[in-house]
N, C-alpha and C positions, 0 to 999 in steps of 0.2 A: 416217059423217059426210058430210052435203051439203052444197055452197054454191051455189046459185042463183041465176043472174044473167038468169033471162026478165024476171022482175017489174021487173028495171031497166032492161030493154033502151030503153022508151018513153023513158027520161030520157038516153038514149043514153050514160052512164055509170054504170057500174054501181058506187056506188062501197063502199068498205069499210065494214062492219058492225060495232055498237060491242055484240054483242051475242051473239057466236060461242058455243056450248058444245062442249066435246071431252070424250071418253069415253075417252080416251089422254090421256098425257103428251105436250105439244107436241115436235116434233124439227125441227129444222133441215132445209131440205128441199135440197140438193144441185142446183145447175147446171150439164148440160150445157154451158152456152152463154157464161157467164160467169167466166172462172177467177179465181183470186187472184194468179198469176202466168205472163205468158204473154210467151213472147219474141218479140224484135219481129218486125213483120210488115211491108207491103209498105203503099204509101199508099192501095192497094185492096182491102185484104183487108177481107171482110165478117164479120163475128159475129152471132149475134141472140144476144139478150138472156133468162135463163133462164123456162121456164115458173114463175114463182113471186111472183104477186102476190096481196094478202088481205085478207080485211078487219079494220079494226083494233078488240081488244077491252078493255073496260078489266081495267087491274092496280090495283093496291093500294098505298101509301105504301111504300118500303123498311124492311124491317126486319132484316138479317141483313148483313153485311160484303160487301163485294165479292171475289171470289174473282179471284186470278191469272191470266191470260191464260199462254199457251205458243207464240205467235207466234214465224215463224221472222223473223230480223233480217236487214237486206241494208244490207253495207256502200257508203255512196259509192267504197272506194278499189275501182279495177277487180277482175273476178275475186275478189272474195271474197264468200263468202256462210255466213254463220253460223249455225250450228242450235239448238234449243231450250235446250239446256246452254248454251253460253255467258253471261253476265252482262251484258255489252256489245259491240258493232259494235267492229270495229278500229275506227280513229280516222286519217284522213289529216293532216298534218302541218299545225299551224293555217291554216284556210280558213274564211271565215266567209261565210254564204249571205246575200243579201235574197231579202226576198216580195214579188211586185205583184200586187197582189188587185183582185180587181172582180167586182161580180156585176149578174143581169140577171134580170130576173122577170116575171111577167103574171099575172094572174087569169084561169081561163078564160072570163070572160062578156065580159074585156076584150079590146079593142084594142090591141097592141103597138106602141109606140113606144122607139127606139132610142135615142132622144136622153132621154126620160124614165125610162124604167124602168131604169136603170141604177145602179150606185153605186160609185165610185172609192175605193179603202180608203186612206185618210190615219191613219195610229197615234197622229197627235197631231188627229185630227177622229173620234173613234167613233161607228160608226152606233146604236147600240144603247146605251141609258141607262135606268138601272134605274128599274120605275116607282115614281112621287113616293105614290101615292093608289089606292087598290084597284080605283077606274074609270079606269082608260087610257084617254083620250081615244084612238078609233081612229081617228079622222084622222090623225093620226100615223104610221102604219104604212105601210109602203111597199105598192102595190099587186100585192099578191101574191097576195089570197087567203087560203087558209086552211093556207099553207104560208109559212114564216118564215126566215130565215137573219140571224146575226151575223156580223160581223169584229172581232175587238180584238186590242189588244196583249196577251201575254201575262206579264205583270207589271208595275209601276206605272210601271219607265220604258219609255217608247218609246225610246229610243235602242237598246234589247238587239237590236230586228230580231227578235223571235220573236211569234208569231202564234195567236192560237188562232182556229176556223171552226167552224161548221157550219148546219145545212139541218135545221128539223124540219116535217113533211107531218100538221097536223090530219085527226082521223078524221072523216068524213064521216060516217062511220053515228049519231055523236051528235045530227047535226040532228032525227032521229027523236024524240029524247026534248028538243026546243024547247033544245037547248045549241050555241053556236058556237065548233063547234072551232078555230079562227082564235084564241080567246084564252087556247086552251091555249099550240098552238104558239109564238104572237108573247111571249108571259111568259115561257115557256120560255127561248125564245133571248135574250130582256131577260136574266135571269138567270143565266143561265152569261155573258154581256158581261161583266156583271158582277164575277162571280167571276172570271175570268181577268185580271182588271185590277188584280185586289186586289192589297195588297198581300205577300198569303197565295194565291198563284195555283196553281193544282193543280197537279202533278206530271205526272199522265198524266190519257190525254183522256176513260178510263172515270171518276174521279173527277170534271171537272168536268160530264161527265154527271151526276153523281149528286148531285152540291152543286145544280144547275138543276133536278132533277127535286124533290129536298125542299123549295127554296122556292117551286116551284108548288104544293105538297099544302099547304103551307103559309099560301099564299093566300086568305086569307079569301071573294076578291072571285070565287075558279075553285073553283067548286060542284062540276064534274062536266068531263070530255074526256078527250082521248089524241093523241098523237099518235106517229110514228114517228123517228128523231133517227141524225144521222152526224156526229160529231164530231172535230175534227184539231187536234192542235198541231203546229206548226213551229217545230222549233230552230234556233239561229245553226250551229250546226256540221252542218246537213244532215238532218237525220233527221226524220220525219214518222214519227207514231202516229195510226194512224182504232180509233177507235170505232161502229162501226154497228150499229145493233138496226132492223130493219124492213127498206124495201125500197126505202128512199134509197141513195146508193151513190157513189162515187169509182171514178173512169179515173187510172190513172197513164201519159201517153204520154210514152213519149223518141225524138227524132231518127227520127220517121216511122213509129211499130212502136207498140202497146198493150204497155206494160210491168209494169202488173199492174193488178186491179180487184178489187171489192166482190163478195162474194156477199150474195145478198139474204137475209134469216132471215123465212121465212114457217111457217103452219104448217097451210095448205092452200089451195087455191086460191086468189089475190086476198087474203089473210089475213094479212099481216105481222105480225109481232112488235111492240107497239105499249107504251109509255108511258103510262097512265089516271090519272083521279081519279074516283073511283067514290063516288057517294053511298051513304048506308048504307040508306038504302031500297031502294036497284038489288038489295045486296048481299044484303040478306033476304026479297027476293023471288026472286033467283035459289035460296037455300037450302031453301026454302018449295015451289018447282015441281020441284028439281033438277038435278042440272049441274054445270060448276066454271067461273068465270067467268076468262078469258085473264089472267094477272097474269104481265107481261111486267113485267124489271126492268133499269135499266141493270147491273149485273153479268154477263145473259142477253146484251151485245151480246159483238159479236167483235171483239177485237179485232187489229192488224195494225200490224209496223212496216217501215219502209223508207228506204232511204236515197236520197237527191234526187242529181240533177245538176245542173249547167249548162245551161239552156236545156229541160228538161221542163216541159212541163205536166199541172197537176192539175186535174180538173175535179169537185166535188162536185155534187151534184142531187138533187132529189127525183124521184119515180118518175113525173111531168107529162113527164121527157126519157125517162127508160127502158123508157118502155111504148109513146113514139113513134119512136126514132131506137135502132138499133142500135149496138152499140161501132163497127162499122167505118163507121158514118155520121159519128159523133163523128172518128173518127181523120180521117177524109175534109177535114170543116170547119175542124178547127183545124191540118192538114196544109197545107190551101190557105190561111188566113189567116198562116202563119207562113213560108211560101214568099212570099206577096205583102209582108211585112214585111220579107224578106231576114233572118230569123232562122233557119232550117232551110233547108238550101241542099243542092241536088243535085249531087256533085261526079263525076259519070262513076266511073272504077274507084274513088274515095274513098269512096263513098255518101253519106249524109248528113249534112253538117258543119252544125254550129255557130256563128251566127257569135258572135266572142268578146265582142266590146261589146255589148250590148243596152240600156244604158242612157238610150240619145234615142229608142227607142221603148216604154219603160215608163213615162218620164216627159210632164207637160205635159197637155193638153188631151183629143186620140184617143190613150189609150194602146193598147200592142198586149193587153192582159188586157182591158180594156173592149170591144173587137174581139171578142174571142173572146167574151167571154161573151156580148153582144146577136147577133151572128152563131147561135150553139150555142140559143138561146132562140128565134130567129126561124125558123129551120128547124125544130123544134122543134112551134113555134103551130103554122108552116104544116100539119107533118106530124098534128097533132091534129085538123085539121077536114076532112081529106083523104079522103071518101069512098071512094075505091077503092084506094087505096096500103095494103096491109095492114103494119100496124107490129110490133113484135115483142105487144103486149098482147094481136093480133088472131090470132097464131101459138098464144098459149098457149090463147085461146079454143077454137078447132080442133084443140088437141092435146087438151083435158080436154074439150070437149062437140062432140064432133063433129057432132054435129046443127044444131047452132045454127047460125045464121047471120049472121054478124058481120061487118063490111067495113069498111076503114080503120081510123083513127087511134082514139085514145081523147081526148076532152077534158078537159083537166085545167085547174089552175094546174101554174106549171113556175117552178122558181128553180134558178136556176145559182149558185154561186159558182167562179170561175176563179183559181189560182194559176199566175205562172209563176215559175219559179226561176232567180235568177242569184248564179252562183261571181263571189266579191270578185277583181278581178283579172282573170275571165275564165277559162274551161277550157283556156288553151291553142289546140291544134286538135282540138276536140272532132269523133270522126267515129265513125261507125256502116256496116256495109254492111245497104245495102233488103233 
């Protein structure tokens, strides 16, 4: 199996293919560079990000049950960490968490602006409302691109403080066949808004994968696309579940360190794991020449639970951030934004404290989440149009084609969504040593 990225080189992104064949069963392709749980590290420690990006192919409507996850669970109370038998996380003695969300996005043809591109998550204002009429007006859609992201509450009241997110990344390779994968993505994430709101809201965050993925197929008005999908819920009591299929991905940082992150599911070069609707013509023309067409399903994502603290941040994205800024560039930016907020505080032999109140800089106009996210987004741009600064996309080039010759950034669209977490009450004196 090849994937060739000369023929893309003139468009200076090479982007994913909605059209991959494989002569093997797909496998999960393993990172060096990205772990799923990594202890903390120092406010300069560097990472790159793993060779594993793809292009996206389409799958087929779900038909078979979602299969169990075996994710290890990590409790909030210190020092405990529970293995795949257990049933449940200990539980710390009633503590209840808020989320402050905001996210920050750009089209790659576009110009960033800080003050516009932005969105402040209010539970009782949702960005996302399921569409009325099978043409969505796209004016509507935030300037993102062909990559989408929701925030909602997750269940009918807002008052519960629980959250569902995520980030889906349209397949590129569909513009080949006159299809805009932008209205896969952007329905996508309409729909799971949706379903999280309900008043029948999913349980776990592969399920409301899977509720958004059927009423895409089910779309009269989305003929054909894919895209790739990372999905999170957050409960009142702490606990965060991702679901990721492709090569979007989640940073979990606490008090100055990468506390765990996303492996991406590719399934060879540039080739992520993707989300399709496949017309039935594609379908029997593939069977007609031969092949078996990528039919990636949310069941196929992986997924991951963890338990939050006081004062971490979470940052989701699509692969517009991870193909430009490494994990220890993200640690870097939201290390210095939260130092200049006087939220992660350098205490000499203490290391890194917490401070305990965070709530007059979550709240109001510049909160400290909208910081992070337009900051993590505009570094981000910069690093994508960056001729000579090779980014991590431009490492994995050099690692699989050495010949080639590839320099800087990758140009994408890039959407962030930013969580920070604050314990009700405050952590105490929450401290870490660098």
């Amino acid at each position: 199996m090849v994937a060739t990225i000369s023929a893309n080189r003139a468009l200076r992104l090479p982007y994913r293919s909605a059209s991959l064949r494989l002569l093997t069963p797909p496998t999960t392709t393993p990172s060096p560079y990205r772990s799923s749980l990594r202890a903390a590290s120092t406010f300069t420690t560097r990472k790159q990000k793993p060779p594993s990006k793809q292009p996206n192919t389409p799958g087929q409507p779900p038909t078979t049950p979602m299969k169990p996850t075996n994710a290890l669970l990590f409790s909030t109370c210190p020092a405990t960490m529970l293995g795949p038998s257990s049933s449940s996380p200990q539980q710390c003695p009633s503590t209840k968490y808020h989320y402050h969300l905001a996210a920050s996005y750009i089209a790659k043809s576009r110009p960033f602006d800080p003050q516009t591109h932005l969105f402040q998550f209010n539970p009782y204002n949702r960005l996302s409302q399921p569409p009325k009429s099978p043409k969505r007006p796209k004016s509507s859609r935030p300037e993102s691109g062909q990559d989408a992201f929701f925030i909602s509450q997750l269940g009918a009241s807002p008052s519960s403080g629980e959250v569902a997110l995520g980030v889906a990344d349209g397949v590129g390779g569909w513009m080949d066949s006159g299809v805009d994968p932008a209205d896969f993505s952007h329905a996508f994430c309409d729909y799971m808004a949706a379903n999280a709101s309900s008043s029948d809201p999913p349980s776990t965050a592969r399920e409301l994968m899977q509720r958004g993925y059927e009423a895409v197929c089910h779309d009269e008005s989305i003929k054909a696309g894919g895209s790739t999908a990372i999905v999170g819920l957050l409960t009142s009591n702490g606990k965060m579940e991702v679901a990721n299929l492709g090569d979007s991905g989640f940073i979990l940082l606490r008090r100055g360190g990468v506390h765990a992150s996303s492996e991406p599911q590719t399934h060879a070069f540039n080739t992520p794991y993707q989300l399709s609707v496949v017309p039935p013509s594609m379908l029997l023309r593939a069977a007609a020449f031969g092949g078996a067409q990528l039919m990636d399903q949310p069941r196929d994502a992986e997924v991951t639970r963890h338990g939050l603290r006081h004062g971490d941040v979470v940052v989701f994205a699509s692969d517009g951030l991870w193909d430009n800024l490494f994990e220890g560039d993200i640690l870097r930016i939201v290390s210095s934004v939260m130092r200049e907020r006087g939220v992660w505080r350098v205490n000499g032999e203490r290391g890194c404290v917490v401070e305990e109140d965070i709530k007059s800089v979550t709240e109001g106009k510049t909160t400290l989440q909208g910081r992070l996210a337009t900051e993590i987004v505009r570094q981000a741009k910069i690093a994508s149009v960056d001729p000579k600064l090779d980014g991590p996309f431009a490492k994995e080039v050099k690692k699989y084609y050495p010949h080639e010759v590839w320099r800087g950034g990758k140009e994408d669209d890039i959407c962030v969504v930013v969580v920070v977490v604050e314990e009700e009450g405050g952590a105490g004196s929450v401290k870490a040593k660098l």
